[in-house]
C-alpha positions as semicolon CSV with decimal commas, in nm:
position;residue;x (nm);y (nm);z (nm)
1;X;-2,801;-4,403;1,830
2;X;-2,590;-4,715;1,692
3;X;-2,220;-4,728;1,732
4;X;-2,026;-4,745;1,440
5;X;-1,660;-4,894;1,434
6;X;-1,453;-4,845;1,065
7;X;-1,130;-4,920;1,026
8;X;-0,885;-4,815;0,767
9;X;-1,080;-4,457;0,838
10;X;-0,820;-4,231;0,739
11;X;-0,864;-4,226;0,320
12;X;-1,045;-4,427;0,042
13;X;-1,337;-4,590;0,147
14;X;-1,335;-4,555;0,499
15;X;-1,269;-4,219;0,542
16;X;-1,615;-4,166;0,234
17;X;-1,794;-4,362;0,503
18;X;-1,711;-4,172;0,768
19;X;-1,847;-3,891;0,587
20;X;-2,168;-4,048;0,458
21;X;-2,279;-4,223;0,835
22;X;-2,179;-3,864;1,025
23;X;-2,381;-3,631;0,808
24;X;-2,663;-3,873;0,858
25;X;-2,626;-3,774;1,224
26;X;-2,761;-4,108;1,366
27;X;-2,449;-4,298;1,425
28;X;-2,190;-4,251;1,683
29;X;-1,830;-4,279;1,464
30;X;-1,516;-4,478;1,616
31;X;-1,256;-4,433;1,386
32;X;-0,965;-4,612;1,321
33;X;-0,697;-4,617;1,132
34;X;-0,242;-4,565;1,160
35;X;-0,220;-4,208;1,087
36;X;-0,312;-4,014;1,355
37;X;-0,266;-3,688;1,230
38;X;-0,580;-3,733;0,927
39;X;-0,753;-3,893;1,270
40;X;-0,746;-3,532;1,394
41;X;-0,841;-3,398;1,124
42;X;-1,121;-3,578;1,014
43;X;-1,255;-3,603;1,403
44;X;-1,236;-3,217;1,378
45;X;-1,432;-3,210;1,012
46;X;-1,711;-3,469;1,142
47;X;-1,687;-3,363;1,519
48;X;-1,989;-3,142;1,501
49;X;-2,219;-3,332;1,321
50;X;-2,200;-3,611;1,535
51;X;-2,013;-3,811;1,853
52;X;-1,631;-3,894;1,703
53;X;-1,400;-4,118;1,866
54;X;-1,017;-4,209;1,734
55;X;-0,837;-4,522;1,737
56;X;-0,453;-4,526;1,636
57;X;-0,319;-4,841;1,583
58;X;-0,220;-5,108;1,288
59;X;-0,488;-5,373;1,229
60;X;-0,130;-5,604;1,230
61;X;-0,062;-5,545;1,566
62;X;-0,284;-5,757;1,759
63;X;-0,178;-5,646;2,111
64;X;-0,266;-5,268;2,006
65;X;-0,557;-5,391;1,846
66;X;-0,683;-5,538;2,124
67;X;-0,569;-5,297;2,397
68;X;-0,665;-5,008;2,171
69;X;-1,057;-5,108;2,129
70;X;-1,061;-5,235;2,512
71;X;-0,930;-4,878;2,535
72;X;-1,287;-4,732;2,425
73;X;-1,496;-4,493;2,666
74;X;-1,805;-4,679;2,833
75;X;-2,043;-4,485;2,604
76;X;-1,819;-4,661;2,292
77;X;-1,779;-5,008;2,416
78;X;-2,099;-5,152;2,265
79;X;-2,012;-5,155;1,925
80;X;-2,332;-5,209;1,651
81;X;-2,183;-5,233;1,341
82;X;-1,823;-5,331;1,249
83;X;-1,694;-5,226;0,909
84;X;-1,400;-5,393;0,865
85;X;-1,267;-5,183;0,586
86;X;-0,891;-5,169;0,628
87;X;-0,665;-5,340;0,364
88;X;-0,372;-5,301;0,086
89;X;-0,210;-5,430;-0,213
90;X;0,153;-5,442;-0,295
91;X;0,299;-5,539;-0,568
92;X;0,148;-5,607;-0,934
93;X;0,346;-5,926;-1,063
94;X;0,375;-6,256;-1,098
95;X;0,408;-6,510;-0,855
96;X;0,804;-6,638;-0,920
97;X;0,890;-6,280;-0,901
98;X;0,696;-6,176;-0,619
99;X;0,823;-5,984;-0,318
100;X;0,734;-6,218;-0,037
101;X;0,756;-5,885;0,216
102;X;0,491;-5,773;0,013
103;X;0,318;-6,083;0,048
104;X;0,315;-6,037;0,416
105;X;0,200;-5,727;0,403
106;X;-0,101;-5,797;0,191
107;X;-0,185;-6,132;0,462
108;X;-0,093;-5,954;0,779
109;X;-0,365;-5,659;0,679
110;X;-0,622;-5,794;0,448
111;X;-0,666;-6,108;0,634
112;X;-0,507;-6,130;1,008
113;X;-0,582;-5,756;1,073
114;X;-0,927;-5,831;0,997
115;X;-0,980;-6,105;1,199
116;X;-0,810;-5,938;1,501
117;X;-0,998;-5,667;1,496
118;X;-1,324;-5,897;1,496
119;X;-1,204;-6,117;1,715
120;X;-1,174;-5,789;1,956
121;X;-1,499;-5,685;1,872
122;X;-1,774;-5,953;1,805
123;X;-1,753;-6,160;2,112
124;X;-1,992;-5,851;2,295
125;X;-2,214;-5,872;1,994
126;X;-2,264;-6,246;2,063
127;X;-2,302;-6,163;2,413
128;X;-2,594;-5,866;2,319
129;X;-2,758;-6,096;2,012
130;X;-2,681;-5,795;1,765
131;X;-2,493;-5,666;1,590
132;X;-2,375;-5,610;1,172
133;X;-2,048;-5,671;1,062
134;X;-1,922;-5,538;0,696
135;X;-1,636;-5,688;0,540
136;X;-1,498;-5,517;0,244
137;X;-1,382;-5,764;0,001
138;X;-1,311;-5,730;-0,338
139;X;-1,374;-5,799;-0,689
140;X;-1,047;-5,970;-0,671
141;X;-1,208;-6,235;-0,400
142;X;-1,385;-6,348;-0,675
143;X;-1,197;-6,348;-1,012
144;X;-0,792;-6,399;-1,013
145;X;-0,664;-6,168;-1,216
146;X;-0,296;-6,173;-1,397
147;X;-0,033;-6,108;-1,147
148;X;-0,278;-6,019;-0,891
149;X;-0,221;-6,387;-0,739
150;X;-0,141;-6,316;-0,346
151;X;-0,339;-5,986;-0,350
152;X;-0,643;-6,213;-0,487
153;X;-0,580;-6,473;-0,251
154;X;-0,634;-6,243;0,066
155;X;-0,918;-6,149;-0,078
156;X;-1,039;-6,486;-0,128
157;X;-1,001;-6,541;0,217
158;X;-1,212;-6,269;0,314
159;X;-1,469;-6,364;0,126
160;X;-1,443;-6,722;0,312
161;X;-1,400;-6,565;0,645
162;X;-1,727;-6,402;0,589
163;X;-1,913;-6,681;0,483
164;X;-1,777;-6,896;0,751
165;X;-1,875;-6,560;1,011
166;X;-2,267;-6,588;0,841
167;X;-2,283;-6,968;0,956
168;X;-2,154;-6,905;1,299
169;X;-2,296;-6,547;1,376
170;X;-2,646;-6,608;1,243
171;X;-2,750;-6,843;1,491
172;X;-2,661;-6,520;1,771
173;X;-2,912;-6,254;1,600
174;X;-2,593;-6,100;1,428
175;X;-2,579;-6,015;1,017
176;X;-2,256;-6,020;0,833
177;X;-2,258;-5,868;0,452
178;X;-1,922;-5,911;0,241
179;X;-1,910;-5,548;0,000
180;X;-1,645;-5,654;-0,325
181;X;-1,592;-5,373;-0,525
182;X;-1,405;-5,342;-0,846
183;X;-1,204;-5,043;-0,942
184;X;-1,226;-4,738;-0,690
185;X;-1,084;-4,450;-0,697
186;X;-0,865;-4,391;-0,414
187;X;-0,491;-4,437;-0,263
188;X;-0,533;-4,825;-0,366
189;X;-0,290;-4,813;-0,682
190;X;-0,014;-4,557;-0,525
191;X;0,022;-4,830;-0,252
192;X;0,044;-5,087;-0,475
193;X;0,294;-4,959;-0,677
194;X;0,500;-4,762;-0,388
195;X;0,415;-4,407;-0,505
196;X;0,497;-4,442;-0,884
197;X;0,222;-4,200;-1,028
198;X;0,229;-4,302;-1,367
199;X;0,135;-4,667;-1,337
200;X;-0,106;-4,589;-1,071
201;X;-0,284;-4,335;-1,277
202;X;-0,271;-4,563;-1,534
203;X;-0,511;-4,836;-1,370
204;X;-0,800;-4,567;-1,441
205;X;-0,750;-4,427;-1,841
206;X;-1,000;-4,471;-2,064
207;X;-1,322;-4,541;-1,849
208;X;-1,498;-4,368;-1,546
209;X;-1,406;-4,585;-1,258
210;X;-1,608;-4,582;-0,937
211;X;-1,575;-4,337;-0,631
212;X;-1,525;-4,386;-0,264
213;X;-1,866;-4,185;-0,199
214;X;-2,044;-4,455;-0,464
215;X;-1,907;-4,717;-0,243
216;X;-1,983;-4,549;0,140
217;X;-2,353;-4,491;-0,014
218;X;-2,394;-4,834;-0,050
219;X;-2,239;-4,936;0,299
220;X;-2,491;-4,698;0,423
221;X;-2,759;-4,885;0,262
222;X;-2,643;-5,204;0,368
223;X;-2,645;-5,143;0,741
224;X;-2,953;-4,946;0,710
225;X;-3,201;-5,254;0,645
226;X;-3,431;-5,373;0,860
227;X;-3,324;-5,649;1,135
228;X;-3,465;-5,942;0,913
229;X;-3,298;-5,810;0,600
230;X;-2,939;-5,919;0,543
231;X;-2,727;-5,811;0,205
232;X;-2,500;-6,105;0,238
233;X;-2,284;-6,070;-0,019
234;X;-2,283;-5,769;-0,281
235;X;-2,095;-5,684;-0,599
236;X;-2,003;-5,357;-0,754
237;X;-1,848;-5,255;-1,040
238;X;-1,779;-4,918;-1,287
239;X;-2,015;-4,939;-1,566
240;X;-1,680;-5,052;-1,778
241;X;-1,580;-5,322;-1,570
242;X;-1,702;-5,665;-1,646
243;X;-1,484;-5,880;-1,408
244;X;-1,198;-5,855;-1,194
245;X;-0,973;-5,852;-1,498
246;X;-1,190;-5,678;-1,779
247;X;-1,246;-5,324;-1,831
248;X;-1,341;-5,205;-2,172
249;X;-1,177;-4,855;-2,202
250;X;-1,169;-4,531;-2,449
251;X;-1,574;-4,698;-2,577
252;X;-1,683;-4,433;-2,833
């Protein structure tokens, strides 16, 4: 039975993977993610279909990250597959009147967290010659969108990261696949726009944007291909969307 690590495991994406890799009830779950209280909970949903394990920490914090995954039971310290899943946006606007905490935020998770928690984690794969990592990138790694600039450039960076991981990792038996999704449905926007309902609602009118489950069925798919089969680098979109900043809407 592999051991799974996601991060960002509480809601969205990770938390639809979660659910997707238990109920296949051939992966042992470690999952991560600030809020330790939907940690409980979803340990106590998934608990029975197959081995759960909790992290609590902020992908930020590289001393937690680092003591909390050293932290892991003997049973949980080889880690197969890393799904490096946690991220945020803040902010919709342009750059001269951009919040630069916001900025921070948006670098500190998207792009430092992830590399801390890899850097915490891929050294044993190296050391094993295995092991899958799965960054989730975006749509927005690929095509800058308007007032998405910072947001877009953390995502750019991931995508980078992971092709620079692919040249070094390859060479040590390990895969790494970048996922970039467009428009999902999940707590993305009411981040982004600090709880205001109306504009985060507003993101989805008019077409039938994408679900976490649509995106956790393909992560599932991903890590489930044979050893000499590597999805490198995989976009998905709503039927609608046509690029990071073009969704046709209300079509007849």
């Amino acid at each position: 039975m592999k051991t799974v690590l996601i991060t960002g495991a509480t809601s969205g994406i990770g938390k639809s993977t979660a659910t997707v890799l238990a109920n296949e009830k051939k992966y042992k779950l470690i999952l991560c993610g600030r809020r330790e209280d939907r940690l409980s909970q979803l340990k106590s949903e998934l608990g029975s279909l197959t081995e759960i394990h909790t992290l609590s920490f902020d992908v930020r914090d590289k001393n937690a990250v680092f003591s909390s995954i050293d932290s892991l039971p003997d049973g949980c310290k080889e880690i197969d597959i890393l799904i490096n899943n946690a991220g945020n946006a803040h902010g919709l606007d342009p750059i001269h009147l951009g919040n630069p905490d916001d900025w921070d935020a948006m670098i500190d998770i998207n792009v430092k967290g992830l590399l801390y928690v890899s850097k915490a984690v891929v050294p044993g794969m190296v050391e094993r010659k295995q092991g899958h990592i799965i960054n989730i990138g975006s749509i927005a790694g690929k095509d800058v969108y308007p007032d998405g600039n910072v947001y877009c450039a953390s995502k750019f960076a991931v995508d980078a990261i992971s092709q620079g991981m692919r040249i070094d990792l390859a060479k040590h038996g390990l895969k790494v696949s970048e996922i970039k999704p467009g428009a999902v449905v999940t707590e993305f926007s009411q981040v982004r726009f600090k709880g205001d309902d109306t504009r985060a609602n507003k993101i989805y009118e008019g077409f039938t944007p994408m679900t976490p489950e649509d995106v956790a069925e393909i992560i599932a798919f991903v890590i489930s291909r044979p050893k000499h089969v590597n999805i490198a680098d995989l976009i998905v979109l709503a039927q609608a969307q046509a690029s990071g900043s073009v969704i046709y809407r209300n079509q007849s």
